[in-house]
PLY file of the C-alpha trace (Angstrom):
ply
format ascii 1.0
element vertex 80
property float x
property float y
property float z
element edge 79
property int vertex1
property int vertex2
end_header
9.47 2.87 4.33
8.23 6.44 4.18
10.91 7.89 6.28
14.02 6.65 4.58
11.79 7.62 1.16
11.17 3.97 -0.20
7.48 4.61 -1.31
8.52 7.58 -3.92
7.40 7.10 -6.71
6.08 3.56 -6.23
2.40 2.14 -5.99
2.12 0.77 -2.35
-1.13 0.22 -0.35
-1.05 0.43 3.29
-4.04 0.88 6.23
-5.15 2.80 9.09
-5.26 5.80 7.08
-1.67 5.62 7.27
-1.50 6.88 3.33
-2.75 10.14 4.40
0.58 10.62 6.59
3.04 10.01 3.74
4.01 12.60 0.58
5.32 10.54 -1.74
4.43 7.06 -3.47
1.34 6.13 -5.68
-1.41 4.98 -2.72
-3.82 2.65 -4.35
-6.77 1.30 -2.16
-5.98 -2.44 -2.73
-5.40 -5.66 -0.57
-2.20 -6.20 -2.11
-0.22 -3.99 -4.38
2.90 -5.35 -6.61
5.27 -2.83 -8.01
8.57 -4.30 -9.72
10.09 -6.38 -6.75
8.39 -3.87 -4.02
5.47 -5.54 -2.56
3.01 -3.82 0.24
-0.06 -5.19 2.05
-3.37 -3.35 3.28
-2.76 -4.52 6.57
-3.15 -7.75 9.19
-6.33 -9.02 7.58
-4.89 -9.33 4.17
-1.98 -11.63 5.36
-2.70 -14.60 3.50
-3.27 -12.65 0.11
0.26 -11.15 0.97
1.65 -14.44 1.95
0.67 -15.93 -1.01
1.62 -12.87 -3.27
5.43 -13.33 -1.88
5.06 -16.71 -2.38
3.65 -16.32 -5.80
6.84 -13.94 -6.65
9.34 -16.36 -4.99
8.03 -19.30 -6.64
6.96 -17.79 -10.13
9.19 -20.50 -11.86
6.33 -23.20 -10.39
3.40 -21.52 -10.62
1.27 -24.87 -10.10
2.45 -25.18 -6.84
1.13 -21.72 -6.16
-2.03 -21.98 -7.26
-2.31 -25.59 -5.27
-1.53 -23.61 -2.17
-3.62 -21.48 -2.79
-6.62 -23.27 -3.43
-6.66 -24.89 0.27
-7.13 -21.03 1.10
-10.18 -19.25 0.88
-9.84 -15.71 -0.85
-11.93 -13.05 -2.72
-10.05 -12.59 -5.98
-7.35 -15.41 -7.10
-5.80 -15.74 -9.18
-4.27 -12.28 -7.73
0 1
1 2
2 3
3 4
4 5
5 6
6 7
7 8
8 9
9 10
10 11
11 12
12 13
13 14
14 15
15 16
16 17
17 18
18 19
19 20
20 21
21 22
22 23
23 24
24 25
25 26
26 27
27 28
28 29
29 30
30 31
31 32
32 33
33 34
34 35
35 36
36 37
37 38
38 39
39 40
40 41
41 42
42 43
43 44
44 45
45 46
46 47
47 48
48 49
49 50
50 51
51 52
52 53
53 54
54 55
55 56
56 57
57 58
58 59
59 60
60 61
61 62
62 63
63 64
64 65
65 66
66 67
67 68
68 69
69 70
70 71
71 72
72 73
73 74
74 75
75 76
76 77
77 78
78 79
């Protein structure tokens, strides 16, 4: 995303230290980061927040069916 300049001036999260290789964006040390319809994940062991974040977006007209999901998955912070 950083090479064809997708993360300027957006909030994005990202791991491996990869932040530190990029010039422009907002990096914000977070599993999950939502900005507008751009949404970026920490890494592999935050899939299921991320799934569930997508999910969340795609389905934000049935947000009970969300939150259903997501209650048959275990997770630090939800409601995200």
């Amino acid at each position: 995303l950083a090479a064809h300049n997708l993360l300027e001036g957006r909030n994005y999260t990202t791991g491996a230290g990869l932040n530190k290789k990029f010039s422009d964006g907002n990096f914000l040390d977070q599993k999950v980061v939502i900005d507008g319809n751009f949404i970026s994940g920490k890494g592999l062991g935050v899939s299921f927040e991320f799934a569930v974040t997508v999910a969340k977006m795609l389905l934000s007209d049935n947000q009970e069916k969300v939150d259903w999901q997501a209650d048959h998955i275990y997770f630090d912070h939800w409601p995200l």
